[in-house]
C-alpha positions in Angstrom: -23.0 -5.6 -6.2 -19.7 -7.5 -7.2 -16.2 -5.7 -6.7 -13.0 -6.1 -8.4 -9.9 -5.8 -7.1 -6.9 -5.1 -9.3 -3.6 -7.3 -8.3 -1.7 -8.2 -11.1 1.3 -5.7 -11.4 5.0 -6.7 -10.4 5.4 -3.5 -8.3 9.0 -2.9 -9.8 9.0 0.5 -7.5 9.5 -1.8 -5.1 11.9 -3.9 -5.6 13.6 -5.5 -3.7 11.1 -5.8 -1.6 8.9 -7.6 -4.2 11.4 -9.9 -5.3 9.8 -12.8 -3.3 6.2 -11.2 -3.1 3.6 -9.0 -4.8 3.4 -5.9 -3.4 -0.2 -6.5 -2.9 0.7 -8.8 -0.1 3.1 -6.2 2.0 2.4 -5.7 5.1 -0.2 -2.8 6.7 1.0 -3.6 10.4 -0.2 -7.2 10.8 -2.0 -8.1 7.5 -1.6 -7.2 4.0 -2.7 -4.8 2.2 -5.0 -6.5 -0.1 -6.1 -8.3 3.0 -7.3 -4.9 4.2 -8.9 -4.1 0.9 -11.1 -7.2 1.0 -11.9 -6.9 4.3 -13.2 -3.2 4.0 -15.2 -4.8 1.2 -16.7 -7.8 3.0 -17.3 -5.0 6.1 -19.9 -3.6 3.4 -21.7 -6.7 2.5 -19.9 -7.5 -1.1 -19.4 -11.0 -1.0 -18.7 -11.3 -4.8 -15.4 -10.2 -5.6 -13.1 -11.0 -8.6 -9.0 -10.5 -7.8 -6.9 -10.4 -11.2 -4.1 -12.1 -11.1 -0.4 -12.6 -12.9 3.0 -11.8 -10.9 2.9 -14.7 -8.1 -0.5 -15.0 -8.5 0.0 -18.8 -6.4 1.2 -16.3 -3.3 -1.6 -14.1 -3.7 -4.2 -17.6 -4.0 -2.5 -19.2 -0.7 -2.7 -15.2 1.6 -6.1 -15.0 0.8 -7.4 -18.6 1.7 -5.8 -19.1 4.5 -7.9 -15.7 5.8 -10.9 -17.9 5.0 -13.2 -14.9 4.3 -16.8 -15.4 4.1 -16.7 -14.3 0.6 -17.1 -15.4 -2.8 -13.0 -15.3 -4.7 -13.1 -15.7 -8.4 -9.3 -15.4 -9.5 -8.8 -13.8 -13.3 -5.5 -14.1 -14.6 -4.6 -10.8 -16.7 -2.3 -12.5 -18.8 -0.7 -9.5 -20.3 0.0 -6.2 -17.9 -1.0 -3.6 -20.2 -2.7 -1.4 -17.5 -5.8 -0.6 -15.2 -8.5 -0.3 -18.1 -6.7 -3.8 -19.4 -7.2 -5.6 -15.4 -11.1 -4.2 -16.3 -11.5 -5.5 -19.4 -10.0 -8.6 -18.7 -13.1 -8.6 -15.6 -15.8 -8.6 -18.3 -16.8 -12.1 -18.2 -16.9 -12.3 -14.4 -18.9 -8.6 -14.6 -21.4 -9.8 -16.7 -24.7 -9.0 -16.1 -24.4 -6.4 -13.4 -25.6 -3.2 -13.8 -22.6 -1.7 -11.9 -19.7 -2.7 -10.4 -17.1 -1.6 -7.4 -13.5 -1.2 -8.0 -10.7 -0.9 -6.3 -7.3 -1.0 -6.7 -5.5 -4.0 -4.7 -2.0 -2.0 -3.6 -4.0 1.1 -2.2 -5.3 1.8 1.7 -9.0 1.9 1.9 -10.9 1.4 5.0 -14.1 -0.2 5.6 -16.1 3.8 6.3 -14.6 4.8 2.9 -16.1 2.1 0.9 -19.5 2.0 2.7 -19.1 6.2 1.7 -18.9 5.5 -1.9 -21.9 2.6 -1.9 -24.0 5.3 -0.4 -23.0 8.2 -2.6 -23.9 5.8 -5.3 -26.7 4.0 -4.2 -28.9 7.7 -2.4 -27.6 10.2 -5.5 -28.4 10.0 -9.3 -25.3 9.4 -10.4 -24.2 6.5 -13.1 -20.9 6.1 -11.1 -19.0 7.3 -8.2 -14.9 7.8 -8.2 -12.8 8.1 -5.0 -10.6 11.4 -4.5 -8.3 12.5 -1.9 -6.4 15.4 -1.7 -2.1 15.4 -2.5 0.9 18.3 -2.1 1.8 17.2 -5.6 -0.3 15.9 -8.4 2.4 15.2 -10.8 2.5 11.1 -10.3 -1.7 11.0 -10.2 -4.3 11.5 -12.5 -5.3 15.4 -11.6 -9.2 15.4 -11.1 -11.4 18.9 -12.4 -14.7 18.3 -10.4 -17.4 21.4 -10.5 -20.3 20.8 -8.1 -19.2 17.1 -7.1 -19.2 16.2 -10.7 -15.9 14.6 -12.5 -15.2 17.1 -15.9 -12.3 15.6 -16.4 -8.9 13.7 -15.2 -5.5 15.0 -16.1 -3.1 12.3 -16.0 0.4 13.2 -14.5 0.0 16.9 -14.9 3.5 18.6 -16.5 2.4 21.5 -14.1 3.1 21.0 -10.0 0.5 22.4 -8.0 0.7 23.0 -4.3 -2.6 20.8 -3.8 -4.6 19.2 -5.8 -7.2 16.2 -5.3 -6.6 12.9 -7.5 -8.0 9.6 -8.5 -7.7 7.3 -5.3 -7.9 4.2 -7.6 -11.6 3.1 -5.9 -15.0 3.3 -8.4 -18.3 2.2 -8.9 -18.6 2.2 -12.6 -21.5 1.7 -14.8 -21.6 -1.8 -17.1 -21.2 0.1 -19.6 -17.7 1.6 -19.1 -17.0 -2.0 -19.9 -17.6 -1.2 -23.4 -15.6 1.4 -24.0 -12.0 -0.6 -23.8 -12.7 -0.8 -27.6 -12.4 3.1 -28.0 -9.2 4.1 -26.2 -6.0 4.0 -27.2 -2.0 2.9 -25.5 -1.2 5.8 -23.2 2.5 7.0 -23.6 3.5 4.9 -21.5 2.2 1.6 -23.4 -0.9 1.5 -20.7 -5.0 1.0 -21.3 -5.6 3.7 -19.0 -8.7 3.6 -16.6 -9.0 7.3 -16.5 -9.3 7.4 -20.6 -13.1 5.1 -20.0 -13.5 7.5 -17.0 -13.0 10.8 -19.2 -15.1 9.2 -22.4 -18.2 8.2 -19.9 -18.1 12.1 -19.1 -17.9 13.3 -22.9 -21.3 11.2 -23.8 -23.0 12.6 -20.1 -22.5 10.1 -17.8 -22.7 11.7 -14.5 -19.6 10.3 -12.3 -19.5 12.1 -8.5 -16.7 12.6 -6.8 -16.3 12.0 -3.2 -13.8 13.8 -1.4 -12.0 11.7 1.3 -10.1 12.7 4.1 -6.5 12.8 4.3 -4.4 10.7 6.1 -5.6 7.2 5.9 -5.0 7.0 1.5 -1.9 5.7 0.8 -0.8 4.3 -2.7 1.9 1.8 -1.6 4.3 2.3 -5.0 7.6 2.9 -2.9 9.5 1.7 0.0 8.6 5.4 1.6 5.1 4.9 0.9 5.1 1.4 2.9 6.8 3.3 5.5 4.1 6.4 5.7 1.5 3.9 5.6 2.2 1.6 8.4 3.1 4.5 10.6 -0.6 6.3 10.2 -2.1 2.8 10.7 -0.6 2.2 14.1 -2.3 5.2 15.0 -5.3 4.4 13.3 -6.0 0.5 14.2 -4.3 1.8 18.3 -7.1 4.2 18.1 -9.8 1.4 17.4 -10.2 0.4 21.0 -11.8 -3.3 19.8 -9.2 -3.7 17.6 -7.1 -6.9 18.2 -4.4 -8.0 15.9 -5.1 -12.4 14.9 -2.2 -12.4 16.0 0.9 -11.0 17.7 0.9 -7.7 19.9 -0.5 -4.2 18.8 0.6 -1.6 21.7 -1.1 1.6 21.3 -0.2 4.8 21.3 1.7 6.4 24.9 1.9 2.6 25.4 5.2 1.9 27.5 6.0 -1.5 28.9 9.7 -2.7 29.6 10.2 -6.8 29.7 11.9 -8.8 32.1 15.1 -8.6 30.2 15.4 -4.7 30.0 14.2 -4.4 26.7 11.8 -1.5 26.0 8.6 -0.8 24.3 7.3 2.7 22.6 3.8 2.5 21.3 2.5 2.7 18.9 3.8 -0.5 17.5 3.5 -4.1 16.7 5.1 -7.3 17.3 4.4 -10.2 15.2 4.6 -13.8 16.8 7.9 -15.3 17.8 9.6 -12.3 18.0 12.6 -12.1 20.0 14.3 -8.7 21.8 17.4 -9.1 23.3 18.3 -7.5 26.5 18.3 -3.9 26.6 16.7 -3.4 23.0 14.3 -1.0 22.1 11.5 -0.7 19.8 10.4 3.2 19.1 7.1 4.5 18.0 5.9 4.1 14.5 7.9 0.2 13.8 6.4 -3.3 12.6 8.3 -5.9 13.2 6.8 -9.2 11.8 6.7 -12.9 12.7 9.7 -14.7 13.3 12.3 -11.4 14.0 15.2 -11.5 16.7 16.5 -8.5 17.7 19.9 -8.2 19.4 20.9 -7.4 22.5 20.9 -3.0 22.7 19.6 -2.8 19.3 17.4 -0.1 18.7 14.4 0.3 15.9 12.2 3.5 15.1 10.1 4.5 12.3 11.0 1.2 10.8 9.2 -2.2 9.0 10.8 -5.2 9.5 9.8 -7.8 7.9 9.2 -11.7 8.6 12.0 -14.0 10.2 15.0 -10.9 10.0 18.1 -11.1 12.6 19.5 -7.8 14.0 22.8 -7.9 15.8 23.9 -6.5 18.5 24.0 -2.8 19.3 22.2 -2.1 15.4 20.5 1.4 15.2 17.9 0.9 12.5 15.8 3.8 11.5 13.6 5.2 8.9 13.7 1.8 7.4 12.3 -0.8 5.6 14.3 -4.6 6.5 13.2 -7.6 3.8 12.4 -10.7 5.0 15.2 -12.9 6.3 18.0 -10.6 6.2 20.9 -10.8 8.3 22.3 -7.4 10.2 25.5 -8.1 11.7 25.9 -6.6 15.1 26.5 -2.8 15.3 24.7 -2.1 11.7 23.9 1.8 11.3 21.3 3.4 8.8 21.9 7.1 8.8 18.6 8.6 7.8 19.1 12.8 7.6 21.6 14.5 5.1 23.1 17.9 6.3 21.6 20.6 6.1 17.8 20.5 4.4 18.6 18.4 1.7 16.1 16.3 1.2 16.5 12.2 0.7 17.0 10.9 -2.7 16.4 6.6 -3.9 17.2 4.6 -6.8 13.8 3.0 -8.3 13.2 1.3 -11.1 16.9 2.1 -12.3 16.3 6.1 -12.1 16.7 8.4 -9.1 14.2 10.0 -7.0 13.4 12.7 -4.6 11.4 11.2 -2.1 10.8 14.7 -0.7 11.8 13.7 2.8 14.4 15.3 4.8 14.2 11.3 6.8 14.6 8.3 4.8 16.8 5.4 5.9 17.8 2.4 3.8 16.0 -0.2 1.9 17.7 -4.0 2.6 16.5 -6.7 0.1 15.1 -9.9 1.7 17.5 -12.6 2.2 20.8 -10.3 2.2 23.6 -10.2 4.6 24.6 -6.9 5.9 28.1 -6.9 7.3 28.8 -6.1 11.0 29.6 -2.6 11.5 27.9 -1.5 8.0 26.6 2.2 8.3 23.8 2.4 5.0 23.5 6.0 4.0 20.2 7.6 3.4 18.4 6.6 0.9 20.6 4.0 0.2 19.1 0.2 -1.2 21.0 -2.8 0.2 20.4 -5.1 -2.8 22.1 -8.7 -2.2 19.5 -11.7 -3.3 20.6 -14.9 -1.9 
């Protein structure tokens, strides 16, 4: 069976941190997350797999390489973004001939038990395809899934009404060829998008049978905001600390209840990872649930919880960074603050994508864009995004 593996959007929820890379290719603890994706596929034996391919598609081509997977990679630019049924479509030459198909969606969390789940739903039932769900406290950003007896009825994108739980497309299939044909029959969604969920609902009017497997919660993350990124690394520190074979390429996993203090006083709180070449000054500390990535020098009596910091990033002196996501090659000047809880129970809220959001947290730090120079002394208020390319 081939797979294909959507990564051609410019994850503008993101930004900044996707100024200088796809979002496909931010970090889940030491490799990317499409990485992870293609690595839970080649765990299953698909060797076939097609990526598509626009926003710094030459970043994506040189991550994946260097992996050297034992796999078959056939890049297909998606030349306009006009939405998941579009990144199928434009898979139909490299999908020809196969009677069905995996796909996945390149900036979600899958892991390697999920996928071989769905092949063997598919491949031991008599169903035409198979969908991923996983269960959300708010369906309102998802496509809403009505399932009766395991079988799809029909997906509600982005429900009006908020529901305390509901379960939702994951953004993983194994379609039949001919959902192929059915771009032709929907139309733009309103907002400009070839949905995939329209072929998925039109396969169920004309009695395809599409099963829905249910997955467990807390390993599904769709990585669409800096909070996201955050929630994501955090459960897989526990999950990959858990794995007792598990050994990062490179760089230091410590697991969880891990404590170990270096020669210079600094102090270490699994779960969390080091990249290579990090540097901790004397007397730092590194708190549960943070990433820090290749390259990073952290100052003397800094401290970092709950935090991502990405490659080749200096923190000064004294800097209390928490709840927070750090872009590559920033500079914190010594004694840099990120407040992370309002008063009360106000909960945290984040400019994206030029509007403003509730992330629904009561803990959120700051977002700092790659490449920016934070002032010594700077206290970032919750929620707030340090924007300053160059």
């Amino acid at each position: 069976m081939k797979a294909v593996v959507f990564a051609a959007g410019l994850g503008k929820r993101l930004r900044p941190l996707t100024s200088f890379r796809p979002k496909h290719l931010l970090p889940l603890v030491d490799k990317p997350v499409l990485l992870r994706v293609l690595e839970a596929l080649l765990s299953n034996g698909i060797r076939d797999v097609g990526i598509t391919v626009a926003y710094m598609d030459e970043s994506i081509r040189h991550a994946v390489g260097r992996e050297q997977l034992q796999m078959n990679i056939t890049y297909i630019p998606q030349k306009e973004l006009l939405g998941t049924a579009h990144a199928l479509y434009a898979c139909k030459d490299f999908l020809e001939g196969e009677d069905a198909f995996l796909t996945i969606y390149g900036d979600i969390t899958i892991t390697e038990d999920i996928v071989g789940e769905l092949i063997s739903s598919f491949s031991k039932g008599s169903w035409d395809g198979v969908m991923l769900a996983v269960k959300v406290k708010d369906a309102s950003s998802f496509g809403m899934l009505k399932e009766k007896d395991g079988a799809l009825e029909r997906i509600i994108e982005k429900p009006a009404e908020v529901l305390p739980e509901a379960y939702v497309n994951a953004g993983a299939y194994i379609l039949p060829s001919e959902s192929l044909r059915y771009f032709s029959r929907i139309k733009l969604s309103s907002r400009g998008e070839y949905e995939l969920t329209d072929i998925l609902n039109l396969l169920v009017d004309d009695g395809y049978k599409i099963h829905v497997v249910k997955m467990r919660e807390g390993l599904w993350f769709d990585i669409g905001r800096a909070w996201d990124l955050l929630d994501a690394n955090a459960a897989f520190l526990e999950y990959l600390s858990s794995k007792q074979n598990y050994l990062p390429a490179s760089g230091r996993l410590l697991r969880s209840g891990t404590y170990v203090e270096t020669e210079n006083g600094a102090k270490l709180f699994g779960p969390c990872f080091l990249g290579d070449g990090v540097r901790l000054g004397k007397g730092s500390s590194v708190l549960p649930y943070t990433v820090v990535l290749d390259g990073t020098h952290v100052g003397d009596g800094a401290i970092l919880g709950n935090s991502l910091i990405l490659e080749n990033v200096i923190i000064g002196e004294g800097s209390a960074i928490f709840h927070s996501v750090v872009g590559e090659g920033a500079v914190l000047g010594a004694g840099c603050t990120t407040r992370y809880r309002k008063l009360g129970q106000e909960t945290i809220k984040v400019m994206v994508a030029g509007g403003l959001i509730d992330t629904g947290r009561k803990e959120f730090g700051a977002v700092i864009s790659p490449y920016s120079k934070v002032p010594a002394g700077a206290v970032l208020e919750p929620g707030e995004v340090y924007w300053q390319e160059g």
